[in-house]
C-alpha positions in Angstrom: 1.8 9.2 16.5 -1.6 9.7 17.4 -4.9 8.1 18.0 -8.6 8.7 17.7 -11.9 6.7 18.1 -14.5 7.7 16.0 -17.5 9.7 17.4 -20.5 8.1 16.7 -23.8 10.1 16.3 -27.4 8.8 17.7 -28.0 6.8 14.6 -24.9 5.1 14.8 -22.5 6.3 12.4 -19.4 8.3 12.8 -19.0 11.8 13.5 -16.7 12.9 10.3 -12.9 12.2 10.4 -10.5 14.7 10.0 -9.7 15.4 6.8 -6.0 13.8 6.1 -7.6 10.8 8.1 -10.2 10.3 5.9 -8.6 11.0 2.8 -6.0 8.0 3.4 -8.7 5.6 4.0 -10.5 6.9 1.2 -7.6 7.1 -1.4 -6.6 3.3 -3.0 -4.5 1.2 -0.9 -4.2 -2.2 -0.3 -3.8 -3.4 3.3 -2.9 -5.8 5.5 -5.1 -7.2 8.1 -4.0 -8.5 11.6 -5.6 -11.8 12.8 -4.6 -13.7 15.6 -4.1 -17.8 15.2 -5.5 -20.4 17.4 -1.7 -20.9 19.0 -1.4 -17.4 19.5 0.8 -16.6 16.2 0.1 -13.0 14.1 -1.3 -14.5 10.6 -1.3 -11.1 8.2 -3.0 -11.2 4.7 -3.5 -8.5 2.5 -6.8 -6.8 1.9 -8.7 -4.0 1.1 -10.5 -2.1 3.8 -13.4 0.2 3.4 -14.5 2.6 5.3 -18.3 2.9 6.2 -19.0 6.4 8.2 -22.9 6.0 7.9 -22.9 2.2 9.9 -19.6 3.2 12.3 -17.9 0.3 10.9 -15.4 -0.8 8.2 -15.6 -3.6 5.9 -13.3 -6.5 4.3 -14.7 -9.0 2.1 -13.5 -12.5 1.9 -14.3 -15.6 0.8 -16.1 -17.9 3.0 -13.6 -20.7 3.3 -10.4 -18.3 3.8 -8.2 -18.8 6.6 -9.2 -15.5 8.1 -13.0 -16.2 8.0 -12.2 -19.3 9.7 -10.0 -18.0 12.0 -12.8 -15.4 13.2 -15.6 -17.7 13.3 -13.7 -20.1 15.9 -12.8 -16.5 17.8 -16.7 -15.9 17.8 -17.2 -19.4 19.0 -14.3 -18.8 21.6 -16.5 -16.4 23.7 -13.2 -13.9 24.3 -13.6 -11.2 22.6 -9.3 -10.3 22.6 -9.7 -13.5 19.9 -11.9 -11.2 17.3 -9.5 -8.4 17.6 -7.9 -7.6 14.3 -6.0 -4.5 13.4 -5.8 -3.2 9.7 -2.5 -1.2 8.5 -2.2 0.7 5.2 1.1 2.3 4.4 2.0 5.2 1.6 5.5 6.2 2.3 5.9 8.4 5.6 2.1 8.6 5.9 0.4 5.5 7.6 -2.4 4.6 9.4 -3.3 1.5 11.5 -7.4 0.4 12.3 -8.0 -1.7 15.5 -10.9 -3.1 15.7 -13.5 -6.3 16.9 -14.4 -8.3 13.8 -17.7 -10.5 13.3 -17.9 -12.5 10.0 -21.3 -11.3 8.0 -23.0 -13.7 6.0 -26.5 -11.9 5.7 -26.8 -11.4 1.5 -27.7 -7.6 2.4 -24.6 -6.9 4.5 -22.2 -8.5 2.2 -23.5 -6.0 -0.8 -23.4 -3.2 1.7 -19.9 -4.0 2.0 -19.0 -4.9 -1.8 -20.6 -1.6 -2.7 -18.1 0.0 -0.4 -15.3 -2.1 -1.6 -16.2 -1.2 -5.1 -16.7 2.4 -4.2 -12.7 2.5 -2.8 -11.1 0.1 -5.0 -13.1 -1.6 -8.0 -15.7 -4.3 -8.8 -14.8 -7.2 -7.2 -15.3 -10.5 -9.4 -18.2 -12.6 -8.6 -18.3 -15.1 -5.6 -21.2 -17.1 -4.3 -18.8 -17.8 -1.1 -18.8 -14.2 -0.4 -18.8 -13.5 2.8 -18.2 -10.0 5.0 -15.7 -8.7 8.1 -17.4 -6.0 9.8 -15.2 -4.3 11.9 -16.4 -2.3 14.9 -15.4 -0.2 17.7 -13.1 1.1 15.8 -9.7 3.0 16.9 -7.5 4.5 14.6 -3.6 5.2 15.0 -1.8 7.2 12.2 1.5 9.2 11.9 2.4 12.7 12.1 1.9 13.2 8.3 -1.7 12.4 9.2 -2.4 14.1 12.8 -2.6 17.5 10.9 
């Protein structure tokens, strides 16, 4: 197992990944994204997660009344940032790769195409939805296998 934060350049983005890295996170695979409840309790949804090297950040798209929005916007409200922390796992047989991160909810129209555009870059269209909201996730920390690591 290994692990790796992102370098990020003056402008903000990330220094490239290494290749296998960025390939997985690049290549179409659903994942599952790590939230933590009020009382404490894991909830894990699935999602898809896409990488976006030129902000240094990673996007989810959601609607705005899902659990994990809500969930995230009481964390914000909270003040503790250990409530906002949300990790991301995709899985492909022995090669898998886990993204920790801080998440804000992102309602700004801009942000939220920024991040479909990703989405659709990585997995397809999505449909339309005029409760569209956006999960940016930042500070980013990744933790992958062996099959990765080279």
């Amino acid at each position: 197992m290994a692990s790796l934060r992102p370098s990020t350049r003056p402008d903000g983005g990330w220094e490239p990944l290494p290749e296998a890295l960025a390939a997985f996170w690049t290549e179409r695979h659903l994942c599952t994204l790590t939230t933590r409840r009020p009382d404490g309790r894991p909830a894990v949804v699935p999602v898809g997660v896409a990488l976006d090297p030129e902000r240094g950040c990673a996007w989810v798209i959601a609607g705005g009344g899902s659990r994990k929005v809500r969930t995230l916007r009481a964390a914000a409200a909270s003040g503790d940032p250990l409530d906002s922390f949300v990790a991301a796992c995709q899985v492909d047989g022995a090669r898998w790769s886990t993204l920790e991160a801080q998440a804000e909810v992102v309602d700004d129209p801009a942000e939220v195409t920024r991040a479909v555009e990703r989405y659709a870059a990585r997995y397809r269209q999505p449909r339309e939805n005029p409760e569209r909201v956006a999960l940016r996730l930042t500070d980013c920390r990744f933790v992958f296998g062996a099959r990765l690591a080279g």
